[in-house]
C-alpha positions as CSV (number, residue, x, y, z in Angstrom):
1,X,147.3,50.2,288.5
2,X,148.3,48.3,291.2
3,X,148.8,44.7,291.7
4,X,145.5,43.7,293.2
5,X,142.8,45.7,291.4
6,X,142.3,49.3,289.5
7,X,143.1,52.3,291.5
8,X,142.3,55.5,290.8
9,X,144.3,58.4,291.9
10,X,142.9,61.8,292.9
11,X,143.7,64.9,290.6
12,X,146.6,65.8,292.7
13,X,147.8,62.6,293.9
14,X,150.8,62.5,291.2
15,X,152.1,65.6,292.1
16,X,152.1,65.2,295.7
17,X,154.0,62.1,295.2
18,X,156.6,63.7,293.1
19,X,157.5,66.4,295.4
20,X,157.6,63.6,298.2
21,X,159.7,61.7,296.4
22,X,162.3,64.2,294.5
23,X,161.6,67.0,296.6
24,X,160.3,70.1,294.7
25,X,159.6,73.7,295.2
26,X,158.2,75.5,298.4
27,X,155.1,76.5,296.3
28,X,153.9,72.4,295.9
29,X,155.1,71.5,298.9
30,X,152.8,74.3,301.0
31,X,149.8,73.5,298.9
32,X,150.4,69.9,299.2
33,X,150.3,70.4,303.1
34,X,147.3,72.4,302.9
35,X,145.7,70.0,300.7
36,X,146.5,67.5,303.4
37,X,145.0,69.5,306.5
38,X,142.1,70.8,304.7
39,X,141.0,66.8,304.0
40,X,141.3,66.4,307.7
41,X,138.8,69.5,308.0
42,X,136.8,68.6,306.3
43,X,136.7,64.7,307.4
44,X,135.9,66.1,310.5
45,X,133.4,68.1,309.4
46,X,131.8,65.6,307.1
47,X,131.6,63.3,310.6
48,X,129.6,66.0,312.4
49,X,127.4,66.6,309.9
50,X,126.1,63.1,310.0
51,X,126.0,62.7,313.6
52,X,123.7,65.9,313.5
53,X,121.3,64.4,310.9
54,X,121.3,61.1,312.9
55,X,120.4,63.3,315.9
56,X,117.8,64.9,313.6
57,X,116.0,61.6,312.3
58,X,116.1,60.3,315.9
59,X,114.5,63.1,317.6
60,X,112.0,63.1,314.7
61,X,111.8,59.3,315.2
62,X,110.7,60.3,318.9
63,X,108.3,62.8,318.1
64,X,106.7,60.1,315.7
65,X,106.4,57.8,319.0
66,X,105.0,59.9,321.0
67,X,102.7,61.6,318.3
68,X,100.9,57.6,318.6
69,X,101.0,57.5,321.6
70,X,99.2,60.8,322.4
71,X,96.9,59.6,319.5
72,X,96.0,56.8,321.6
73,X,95.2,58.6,324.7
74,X,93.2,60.2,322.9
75,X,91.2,57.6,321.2
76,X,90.9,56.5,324.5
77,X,89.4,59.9,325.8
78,X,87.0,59.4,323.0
79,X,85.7,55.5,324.0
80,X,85.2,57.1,328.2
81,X,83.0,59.6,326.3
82,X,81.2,57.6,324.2
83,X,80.8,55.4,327.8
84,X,80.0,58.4,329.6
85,X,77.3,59.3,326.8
86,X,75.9,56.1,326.9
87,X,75.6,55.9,331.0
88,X,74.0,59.9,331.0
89,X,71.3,57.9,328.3
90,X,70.6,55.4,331.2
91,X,70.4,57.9,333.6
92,X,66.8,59.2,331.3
93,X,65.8,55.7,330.5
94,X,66.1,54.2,334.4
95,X,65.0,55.1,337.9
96,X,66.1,54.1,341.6
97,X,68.9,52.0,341.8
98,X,70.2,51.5,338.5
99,X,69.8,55.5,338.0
100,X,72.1,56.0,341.1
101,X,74.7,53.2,339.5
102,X,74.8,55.1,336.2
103,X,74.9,58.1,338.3
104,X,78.1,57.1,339.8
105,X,79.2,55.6,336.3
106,X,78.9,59.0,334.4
107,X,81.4,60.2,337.5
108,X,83.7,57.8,337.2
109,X,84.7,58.6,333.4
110,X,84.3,62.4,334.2
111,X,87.6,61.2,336.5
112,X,88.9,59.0,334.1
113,X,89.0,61.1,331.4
114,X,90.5,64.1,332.9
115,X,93.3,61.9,333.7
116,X,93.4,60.2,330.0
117,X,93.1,64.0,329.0
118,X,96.1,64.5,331.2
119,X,98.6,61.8,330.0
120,X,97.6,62.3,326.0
121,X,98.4,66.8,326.6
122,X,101.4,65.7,328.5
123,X,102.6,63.2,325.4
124,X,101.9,65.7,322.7
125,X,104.0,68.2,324.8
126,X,106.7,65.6,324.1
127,X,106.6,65.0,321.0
128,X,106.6,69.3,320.0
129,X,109.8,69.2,322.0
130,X,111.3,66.2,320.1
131,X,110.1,68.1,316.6
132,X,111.9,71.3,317.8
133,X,115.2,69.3,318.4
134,X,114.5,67.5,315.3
135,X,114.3,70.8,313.7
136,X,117.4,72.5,315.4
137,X,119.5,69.8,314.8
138,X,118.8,70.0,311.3
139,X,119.6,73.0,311.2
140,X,122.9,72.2,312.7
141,X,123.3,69.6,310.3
142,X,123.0,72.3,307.0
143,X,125.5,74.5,308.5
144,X,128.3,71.0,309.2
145,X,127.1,70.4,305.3
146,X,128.0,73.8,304.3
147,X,131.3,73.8,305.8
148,X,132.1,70.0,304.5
149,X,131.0,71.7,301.1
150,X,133.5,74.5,301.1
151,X,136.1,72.7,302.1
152,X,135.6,70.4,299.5
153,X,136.0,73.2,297.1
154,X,138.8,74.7,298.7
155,X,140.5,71.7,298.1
156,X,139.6,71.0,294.3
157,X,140.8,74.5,294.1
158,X,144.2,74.1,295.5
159,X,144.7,70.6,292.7
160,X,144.0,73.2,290.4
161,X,146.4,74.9,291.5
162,X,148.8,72.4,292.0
163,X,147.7,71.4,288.4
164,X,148.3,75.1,286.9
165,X,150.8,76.4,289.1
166,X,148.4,79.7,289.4
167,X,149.6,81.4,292.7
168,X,146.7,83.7,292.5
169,X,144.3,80.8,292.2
170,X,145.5,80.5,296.5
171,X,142.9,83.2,296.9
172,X,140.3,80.8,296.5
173,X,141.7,78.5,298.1
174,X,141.9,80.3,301.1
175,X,138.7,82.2,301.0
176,X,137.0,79.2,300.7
177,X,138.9,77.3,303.5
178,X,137.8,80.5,306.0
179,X,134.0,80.5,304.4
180,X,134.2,76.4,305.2
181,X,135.4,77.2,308.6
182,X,132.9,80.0,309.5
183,X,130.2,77.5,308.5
184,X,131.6,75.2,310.3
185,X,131.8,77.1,313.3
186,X,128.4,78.2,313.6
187,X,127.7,74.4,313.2
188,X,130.0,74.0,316.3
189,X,128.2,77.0,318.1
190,X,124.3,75.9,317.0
191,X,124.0,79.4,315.0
């Protein structure tokens, strides 16, 4: 307890402070100190993992965007058709001038919509290359929460075996430190 509220120490806490405070054997003292560095991996870690997911959720964010606005371009596509039907209608119902005018009409939305066509192909090409980001990062993200995850367990291994004084129980420790870093590596390297 301290003075100003409950605190709650970790499982390892209490031994750490004793050897810091009367000294103690090389065997604490070295797990202590990997306990130590193995929190600061895994910090790190946990800090690129979410930076990757926040990539992830904005690229997907983008793809969203430009999903509606493709969407759009093509709604609009479909109201120069519809325009385009209606002025090839007039073209059958009318002669002279007014055939000539919806004459030119029905070209003029032949033009517009190959350009409307244009902009919406071009926004949907977009927004797949903002999903595939999306995706990658992701992916990235699984391999930072991997790592973060070992390294986690590395350390609850090493306050057991603070807690037990099991040298042998440094085995896991250590393998899953170097699994944690291997993850966290291909997280580094986009694998």
């Amino acid at each position: 307890m301290s003075g100003h509220g409950f605190h709650v120490h970790g499982p390892h806490d209490h031994q750490v402070e004793h050897v810091a405070q009367h000294g103690g054997d090389n065997f604490t003292s070295r797990v202590a100190v990997l306990t130590a560095v193995l929190s600061t991996v895994g910090a790190i870690f946990g800090y690129l993992g979410g930076h990757s997911q926040n990539a992830a959720l904005l690229y997907k964010n983008e793809a969203a965007i430009q999903k509606t606005a493709a969407s759009n371009q093509w709604n609009y596509y479909q109201a120069k058709s519809n325009k385009q039907n209606l002025a090839e209608l007039s073209i059958t119902l009318t002669t002279g001038e007014a055939r000539d005018r919806y004459a030119q009409e029905v070209a003029r939305y032949k033009q517009e919509k190959q350009e409307i066509k244009v902009e919406a192909e071009k926004l949907e090409a977009v927004a797949k290359e903002a999903d595939h980001k999306s995706d990658l990062e992701m992916h990235v993200h699984e391999r930072w929460a991997l790592a973060t995850t070992l390294i986690q367990i590395a350390i609850a291994m090493a306050a057991i075996t603070l807690l037990t004084r099991k040298r042998w129980m440094l085995f896991g420790v250590y393998g899953a430190a170097v699994l944690g870093v291997i993850a966290g590596g291909m997280g580094y390297l986009h694998l």
